[in-house]
C-alpha positions as protocol buffer text, in pm:
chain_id: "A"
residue {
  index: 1
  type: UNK
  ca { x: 8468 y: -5003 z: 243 }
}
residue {
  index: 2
  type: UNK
  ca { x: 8099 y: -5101 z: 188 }
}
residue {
  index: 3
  type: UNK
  ca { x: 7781 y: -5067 z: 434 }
}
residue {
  index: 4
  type: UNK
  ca { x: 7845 y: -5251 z: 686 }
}
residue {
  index: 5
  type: UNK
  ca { x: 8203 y: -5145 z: 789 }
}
residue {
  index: 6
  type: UNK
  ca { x: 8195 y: -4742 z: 700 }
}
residue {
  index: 7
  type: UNK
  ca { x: 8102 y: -4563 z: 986 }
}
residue {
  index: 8
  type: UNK
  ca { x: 7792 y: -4364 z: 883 }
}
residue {
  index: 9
  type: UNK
  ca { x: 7724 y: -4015 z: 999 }
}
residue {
  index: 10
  type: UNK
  ca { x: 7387 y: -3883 z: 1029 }
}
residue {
  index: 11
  type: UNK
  ca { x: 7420 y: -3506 z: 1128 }
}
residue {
  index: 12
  type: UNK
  ca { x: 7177 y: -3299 z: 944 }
}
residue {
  index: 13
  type: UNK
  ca { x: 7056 y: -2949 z: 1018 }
}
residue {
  index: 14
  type: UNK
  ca { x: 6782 y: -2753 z: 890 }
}
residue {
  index: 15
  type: UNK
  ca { x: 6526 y: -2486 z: 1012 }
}
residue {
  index: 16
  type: UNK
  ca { x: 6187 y: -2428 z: 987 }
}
residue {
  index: 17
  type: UNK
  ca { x: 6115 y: -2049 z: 1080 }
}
residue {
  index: 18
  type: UNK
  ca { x: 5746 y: -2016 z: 1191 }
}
residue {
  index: 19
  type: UNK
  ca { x: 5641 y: -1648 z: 1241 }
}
residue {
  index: 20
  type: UNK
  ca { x: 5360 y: -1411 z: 1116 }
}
residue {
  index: 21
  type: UNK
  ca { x: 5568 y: -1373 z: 798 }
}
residue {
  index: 22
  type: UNK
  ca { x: 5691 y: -1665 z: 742 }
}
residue {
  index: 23
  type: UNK
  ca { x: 5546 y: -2026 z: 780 }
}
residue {
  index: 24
  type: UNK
  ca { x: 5216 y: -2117 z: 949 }
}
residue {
  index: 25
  type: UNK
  ca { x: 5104 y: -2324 z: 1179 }
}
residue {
  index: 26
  type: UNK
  ca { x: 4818 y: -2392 z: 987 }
}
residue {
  index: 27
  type: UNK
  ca { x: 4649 y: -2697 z: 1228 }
}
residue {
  index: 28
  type: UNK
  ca { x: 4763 y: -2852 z: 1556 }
}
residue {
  index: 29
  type: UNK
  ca { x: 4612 y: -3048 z: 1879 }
}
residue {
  index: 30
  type: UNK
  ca { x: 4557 y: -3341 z: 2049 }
}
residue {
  index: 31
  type: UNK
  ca { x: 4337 y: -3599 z: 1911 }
}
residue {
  index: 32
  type: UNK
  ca { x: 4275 y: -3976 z: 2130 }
}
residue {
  index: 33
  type: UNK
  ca { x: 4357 y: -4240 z: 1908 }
}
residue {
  index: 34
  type: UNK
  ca { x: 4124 y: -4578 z: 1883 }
}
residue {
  index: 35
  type: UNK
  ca { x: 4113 y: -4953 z: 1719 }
}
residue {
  index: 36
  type: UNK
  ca { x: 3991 y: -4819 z: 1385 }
}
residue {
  index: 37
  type: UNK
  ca { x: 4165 y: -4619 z: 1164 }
}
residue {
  index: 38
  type: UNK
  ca { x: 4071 y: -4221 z: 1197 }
}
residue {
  index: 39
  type: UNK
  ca { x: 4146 y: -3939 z: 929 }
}
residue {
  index: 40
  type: UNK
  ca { x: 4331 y: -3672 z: 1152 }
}
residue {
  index: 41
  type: UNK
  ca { x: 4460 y: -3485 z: 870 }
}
residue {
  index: 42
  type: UNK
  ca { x: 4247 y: -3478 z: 562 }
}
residue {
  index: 43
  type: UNK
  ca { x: 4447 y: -3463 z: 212 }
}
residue {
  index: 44
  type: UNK
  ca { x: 4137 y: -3220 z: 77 }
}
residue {
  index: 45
  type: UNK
  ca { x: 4260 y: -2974 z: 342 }
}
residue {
  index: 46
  type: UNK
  ca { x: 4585 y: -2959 z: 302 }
}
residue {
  index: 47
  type: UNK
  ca { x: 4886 y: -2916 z: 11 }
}
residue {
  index: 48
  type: UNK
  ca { x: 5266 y: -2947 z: 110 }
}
residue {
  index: 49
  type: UNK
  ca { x: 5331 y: -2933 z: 443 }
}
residue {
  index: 50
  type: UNK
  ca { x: 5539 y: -3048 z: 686 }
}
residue {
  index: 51
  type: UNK
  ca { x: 5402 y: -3262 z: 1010 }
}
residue {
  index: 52
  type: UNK
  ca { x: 5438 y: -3278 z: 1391 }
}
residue {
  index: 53
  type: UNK
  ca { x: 5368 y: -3620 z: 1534 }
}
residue {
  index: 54
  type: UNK
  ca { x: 5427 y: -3724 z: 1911 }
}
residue {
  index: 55
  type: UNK
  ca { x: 5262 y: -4037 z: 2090 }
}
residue {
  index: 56
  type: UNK
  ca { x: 5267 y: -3860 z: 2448 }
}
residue {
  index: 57
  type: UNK
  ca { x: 5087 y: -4219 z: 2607 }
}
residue {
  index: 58
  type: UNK
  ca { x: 5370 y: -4372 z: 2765 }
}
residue {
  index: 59
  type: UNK
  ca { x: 5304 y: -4737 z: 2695 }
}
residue {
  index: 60
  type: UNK
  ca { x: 5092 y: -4808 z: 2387 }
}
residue {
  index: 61
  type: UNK
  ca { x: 5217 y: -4743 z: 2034 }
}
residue {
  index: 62
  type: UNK
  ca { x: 4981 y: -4599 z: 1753 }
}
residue {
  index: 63
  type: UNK
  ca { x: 5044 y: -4684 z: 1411 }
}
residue {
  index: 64
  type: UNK
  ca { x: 5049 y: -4427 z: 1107 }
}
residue {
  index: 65
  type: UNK
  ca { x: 4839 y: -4451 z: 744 }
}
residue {
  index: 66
  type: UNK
  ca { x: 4923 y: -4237 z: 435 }
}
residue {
  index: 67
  type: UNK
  ca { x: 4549 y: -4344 z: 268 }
}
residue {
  index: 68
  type: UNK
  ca { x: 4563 y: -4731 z: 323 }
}
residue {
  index: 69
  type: UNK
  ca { x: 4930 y: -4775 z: 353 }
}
residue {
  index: 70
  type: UNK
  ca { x: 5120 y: -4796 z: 733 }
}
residue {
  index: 71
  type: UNK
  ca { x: 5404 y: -4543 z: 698 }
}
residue {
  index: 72
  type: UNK
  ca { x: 5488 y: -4581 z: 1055 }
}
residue {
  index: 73
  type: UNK
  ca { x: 5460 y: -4678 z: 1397 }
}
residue {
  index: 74
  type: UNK
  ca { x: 5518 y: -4448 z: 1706 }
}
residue {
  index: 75
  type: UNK
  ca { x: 5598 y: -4629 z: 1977 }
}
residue {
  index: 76
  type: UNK
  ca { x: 5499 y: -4466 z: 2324 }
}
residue {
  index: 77
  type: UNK
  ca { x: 5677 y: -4117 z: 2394 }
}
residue {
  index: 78
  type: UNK
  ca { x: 5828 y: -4085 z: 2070 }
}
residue {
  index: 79
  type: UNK
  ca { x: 5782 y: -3803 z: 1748 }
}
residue {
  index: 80
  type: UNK
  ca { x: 5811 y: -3779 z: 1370 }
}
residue {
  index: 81
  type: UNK
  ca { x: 5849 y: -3466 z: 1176 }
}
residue {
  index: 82
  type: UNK
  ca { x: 5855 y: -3536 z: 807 }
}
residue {
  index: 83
  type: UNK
  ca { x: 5735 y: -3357 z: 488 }
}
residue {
  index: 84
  type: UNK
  ca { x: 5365 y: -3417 z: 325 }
}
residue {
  index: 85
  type: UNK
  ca { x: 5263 y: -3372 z: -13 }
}
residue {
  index: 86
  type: UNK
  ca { x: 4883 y: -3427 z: 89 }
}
residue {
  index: 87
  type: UNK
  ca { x: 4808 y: -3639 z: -124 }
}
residue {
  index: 88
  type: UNK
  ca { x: 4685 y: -3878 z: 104 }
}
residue {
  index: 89
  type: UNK
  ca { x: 4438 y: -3866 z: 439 }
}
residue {
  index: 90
  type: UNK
  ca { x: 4650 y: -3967 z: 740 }
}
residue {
  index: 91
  type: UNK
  ca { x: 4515 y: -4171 z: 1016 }
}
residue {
  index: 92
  type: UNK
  ca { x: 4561 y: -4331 z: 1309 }
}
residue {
  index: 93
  type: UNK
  ca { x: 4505 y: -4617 z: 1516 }
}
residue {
  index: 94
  type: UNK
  ca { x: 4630 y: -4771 z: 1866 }
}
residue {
  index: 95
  type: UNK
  ca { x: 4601 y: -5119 z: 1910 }
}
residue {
  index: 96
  type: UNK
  ca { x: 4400 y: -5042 z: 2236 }
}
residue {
  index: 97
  type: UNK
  ca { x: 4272 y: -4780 z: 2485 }
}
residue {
  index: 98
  type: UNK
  ca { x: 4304 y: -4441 z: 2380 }
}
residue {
  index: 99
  type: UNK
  ca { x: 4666 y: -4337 z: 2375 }
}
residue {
  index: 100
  type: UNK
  ca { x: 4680 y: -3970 z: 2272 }
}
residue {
  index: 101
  type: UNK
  ca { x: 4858 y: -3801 z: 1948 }
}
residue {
  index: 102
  type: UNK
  ca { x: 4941 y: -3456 z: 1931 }
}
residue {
  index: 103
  type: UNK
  ca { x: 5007 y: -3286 z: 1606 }
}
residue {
  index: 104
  type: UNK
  ca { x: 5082 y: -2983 z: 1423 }
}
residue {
  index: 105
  type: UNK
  ca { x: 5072 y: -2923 z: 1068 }
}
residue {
  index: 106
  type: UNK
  ca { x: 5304 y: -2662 z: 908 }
}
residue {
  index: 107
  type: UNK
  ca { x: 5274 y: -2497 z: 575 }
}
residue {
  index: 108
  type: UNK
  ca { x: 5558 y: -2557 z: 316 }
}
């Protein structure tokens, strides 16, 4: 078999327990995005962590920065959780209007 014939499974579990003895939230909200890039998480603040992201506009996509570098692009209605080392501001942009992102940061 190789990669394009296997059939590729992609069920993965894991938890993240947040409680009053266990992880933090340690920031979350709702910020409106614009057409220039805006730190929303600054690295200085932050070590590993683990983010929230969720476009909740339902037609305009806003596009992801580690420091100066597009990591992604969240299309209208849809989420990313991923880990952070913080190395790196994160920001945000929309391509126009104001299309909200809501966020949580989580410690590691």
């Amino acid at each position: 078999g190789d990669v394009t014939s296997d059939e590729i499974n992609f069920t993965v579990t894991d938890s993240l327990t947040v409680s009053s003895t266990g992880k933090k939230i340690i920031s979350n909200g709702r910020i409106a995005t614009s057409n220039s890039a805006t730190t929303f998480l600054a690295a200085a603040d932050y070590g590993k962590s683990y983010v929230y992201l969720r476009n909740i506009d339902t037609s305009i996509d806003i596009t992801i920065t580690a420091g100066t570098q597009a990591i992604m692009t969240l299309s209208a209605e849809e989420f990313a959780f991923f880990p952070w080392d913080g190395s790196a501001d994160l920001k945000d942009t929309s391509a126009n209007s104001t299309p909200v992102l809501e966020y949580a940061v989580f410690e590691a």
